[in-house]
C-alpha positions as CSV (number, residue, x, y, z in Angstrom):
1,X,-52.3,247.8,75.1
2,X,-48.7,249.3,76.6
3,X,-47.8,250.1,80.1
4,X,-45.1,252.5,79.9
5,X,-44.1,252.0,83.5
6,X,-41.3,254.1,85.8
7,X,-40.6,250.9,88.1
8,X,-40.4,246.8,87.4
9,X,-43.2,244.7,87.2
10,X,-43.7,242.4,90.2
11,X,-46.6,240.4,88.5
12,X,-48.5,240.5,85.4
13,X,-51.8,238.8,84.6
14,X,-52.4,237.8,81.8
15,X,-48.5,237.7,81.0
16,X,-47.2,240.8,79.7
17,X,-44.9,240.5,76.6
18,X,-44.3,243.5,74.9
19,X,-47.9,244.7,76.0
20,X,-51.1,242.9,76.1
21,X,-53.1,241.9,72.8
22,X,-56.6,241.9,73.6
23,X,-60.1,242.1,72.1
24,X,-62.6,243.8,74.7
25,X,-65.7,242.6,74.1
26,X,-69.4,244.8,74.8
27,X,-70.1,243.0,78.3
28,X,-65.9,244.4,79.0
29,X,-64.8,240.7,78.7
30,X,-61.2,240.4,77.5
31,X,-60.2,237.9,75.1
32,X,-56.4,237.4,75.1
33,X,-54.7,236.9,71.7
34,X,-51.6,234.9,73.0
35,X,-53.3,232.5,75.0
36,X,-57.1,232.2,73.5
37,X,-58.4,232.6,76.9
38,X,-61.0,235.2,78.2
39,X,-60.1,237.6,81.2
40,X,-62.6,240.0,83.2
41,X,-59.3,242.1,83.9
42,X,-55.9,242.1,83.6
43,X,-53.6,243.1,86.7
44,X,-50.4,244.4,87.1
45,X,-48.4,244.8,90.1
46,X,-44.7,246.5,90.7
47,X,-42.7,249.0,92.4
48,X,-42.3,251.9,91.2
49,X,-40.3,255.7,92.1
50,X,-43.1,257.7,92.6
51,X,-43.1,260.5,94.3
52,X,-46.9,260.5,95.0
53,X,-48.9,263.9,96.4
54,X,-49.9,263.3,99.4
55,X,-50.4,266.9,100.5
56,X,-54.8,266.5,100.0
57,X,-56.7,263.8,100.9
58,X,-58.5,262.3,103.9
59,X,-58.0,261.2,106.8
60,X,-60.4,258.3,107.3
61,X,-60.8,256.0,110.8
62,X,-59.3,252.5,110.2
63,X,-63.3,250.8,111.1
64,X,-64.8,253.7,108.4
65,X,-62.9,252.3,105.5
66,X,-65.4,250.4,103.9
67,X,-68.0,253.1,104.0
68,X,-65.4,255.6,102.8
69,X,-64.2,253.5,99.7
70,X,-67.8,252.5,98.6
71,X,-68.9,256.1,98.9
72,X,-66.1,257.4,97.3
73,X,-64.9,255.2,94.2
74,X,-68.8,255.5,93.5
75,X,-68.8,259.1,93.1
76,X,-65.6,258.5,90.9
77,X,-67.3,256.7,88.6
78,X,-66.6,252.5,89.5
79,X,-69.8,250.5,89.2
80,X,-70.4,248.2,92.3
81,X,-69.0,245.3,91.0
82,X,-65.9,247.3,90.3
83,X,-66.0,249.0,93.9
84,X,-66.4,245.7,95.4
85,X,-63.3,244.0,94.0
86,X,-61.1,247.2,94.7
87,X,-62.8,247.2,98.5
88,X,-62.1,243.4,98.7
89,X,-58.3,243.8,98.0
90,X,-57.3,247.2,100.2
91,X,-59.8,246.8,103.1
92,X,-57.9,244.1,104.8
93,X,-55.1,246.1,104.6
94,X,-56.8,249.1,106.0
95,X,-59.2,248.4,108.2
96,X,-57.1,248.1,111.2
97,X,-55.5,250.8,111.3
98,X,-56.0,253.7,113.9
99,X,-56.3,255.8,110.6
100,X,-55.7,255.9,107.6
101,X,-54.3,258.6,105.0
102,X,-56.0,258.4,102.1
103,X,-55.6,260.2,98.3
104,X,-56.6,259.6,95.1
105,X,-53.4,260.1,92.8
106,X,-54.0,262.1,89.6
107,X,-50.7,263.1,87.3
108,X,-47.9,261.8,90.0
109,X,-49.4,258.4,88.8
110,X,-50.8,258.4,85.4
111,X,-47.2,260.3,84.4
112,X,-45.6,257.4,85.8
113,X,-47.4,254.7,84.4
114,X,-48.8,255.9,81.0
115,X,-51.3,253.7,78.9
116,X,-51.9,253.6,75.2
117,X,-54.6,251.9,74.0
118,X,-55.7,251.0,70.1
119,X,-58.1,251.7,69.5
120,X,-58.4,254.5,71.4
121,X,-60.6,254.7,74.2
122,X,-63.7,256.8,74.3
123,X,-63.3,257.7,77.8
124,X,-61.1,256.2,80.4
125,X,-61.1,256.4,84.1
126,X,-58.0,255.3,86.1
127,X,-58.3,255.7,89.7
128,X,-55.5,255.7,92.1
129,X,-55.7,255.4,95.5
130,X,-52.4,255.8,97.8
131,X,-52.8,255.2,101.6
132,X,-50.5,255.7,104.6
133,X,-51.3,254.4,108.2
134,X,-51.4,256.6,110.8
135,X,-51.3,256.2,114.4
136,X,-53.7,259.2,115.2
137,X,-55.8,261.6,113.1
138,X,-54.7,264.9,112.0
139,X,-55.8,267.7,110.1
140,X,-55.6,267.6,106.0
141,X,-56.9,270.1,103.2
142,X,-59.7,267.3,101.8
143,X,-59.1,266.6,98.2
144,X,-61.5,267.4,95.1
145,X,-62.9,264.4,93.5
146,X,-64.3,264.9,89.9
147,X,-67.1,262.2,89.3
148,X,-66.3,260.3,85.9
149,X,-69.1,259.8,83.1
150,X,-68.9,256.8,80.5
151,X,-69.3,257.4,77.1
152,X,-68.4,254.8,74.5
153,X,-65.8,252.4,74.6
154,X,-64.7,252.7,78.1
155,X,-61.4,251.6,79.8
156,X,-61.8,251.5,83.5
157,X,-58.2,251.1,85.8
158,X,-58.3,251.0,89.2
159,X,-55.5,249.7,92.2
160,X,-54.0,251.2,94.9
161,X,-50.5,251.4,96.5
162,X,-49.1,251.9,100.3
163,X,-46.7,254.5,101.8
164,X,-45.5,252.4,104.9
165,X,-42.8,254.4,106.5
């Protein structure tokens, strides 16, 4: 698998040399060729230039986070366990806040972080989620979610970034 990404790496896990070599197995476990160890994921974080769209979204109360994200990234297709690891990660970031804004990137981020896979997925789902803090709520066109079906070998991607000024 390649990561053809507009930015540099901050950390990479397993290591990333040239890609990652690795066998996905039924149950989604990884098996890493370069070190013979299994992985349930691998991660990946940098920074990047990304002009992200932030012009739909929602604008979500700091203490309604949780319930936002698990209501949310189910309808987009993340199983609990998923859901639950993504929650773990942003909500003590989030939760905080007054409010937060909150979008679910689509092209702005898969253009600037492109994946190819072989073999070739069956269906993949990357989710995406950008937030910005906000002091007080305001008033934002709400953003069109499609739900996500999996078919076949499936390659689920999910993180998040921050707009902090």
């Amino acid at each position: 698998m390649n990561l053809e990404l507009k930015g540099d790496f901050l950390v990479t896990y397993p290591d990333y040399v040239d890609g990652w070599k690795v066998t996905a197995k039924p149950d989604g476990t990884l098996l890493n060729h370069r070190d013979g160890l299994e992985y349930s994921y691998l991660f990946w974080e940098a920074i990047t230039e990304n002009e992200f769209d932030m012009s739909k979204g929602f604008v979500v109360a700091g203490k309604d986070t949780k319930d936002f994200l698990q209501e949310q990234l189910s309808y987009l297709g993340l199983t609990p366990k998923e859901y639950n690891e993504f929650i773990v990660y942003w909500l003590p970031l989030m939760q905080d806040n007054p409010y937060n804004l909150i979008t679910f990137q689509g092209e702005s981020y898969t253009d600037s972080a492109k994946l190819s896979i072989f073999p070739e997925p069956d269906s993949m789902l990357r989710v995406f989620m950008v937030y910005k803090p906000l002091d007080h709520w305001f008033d934002i066109e709400e953003q069109k979610l499609q739900a996500f079906e999996r078919t076949g070998f499936s390659v689920i991607e999910w993180g998040g970034g921050s707009i902090l000024k």
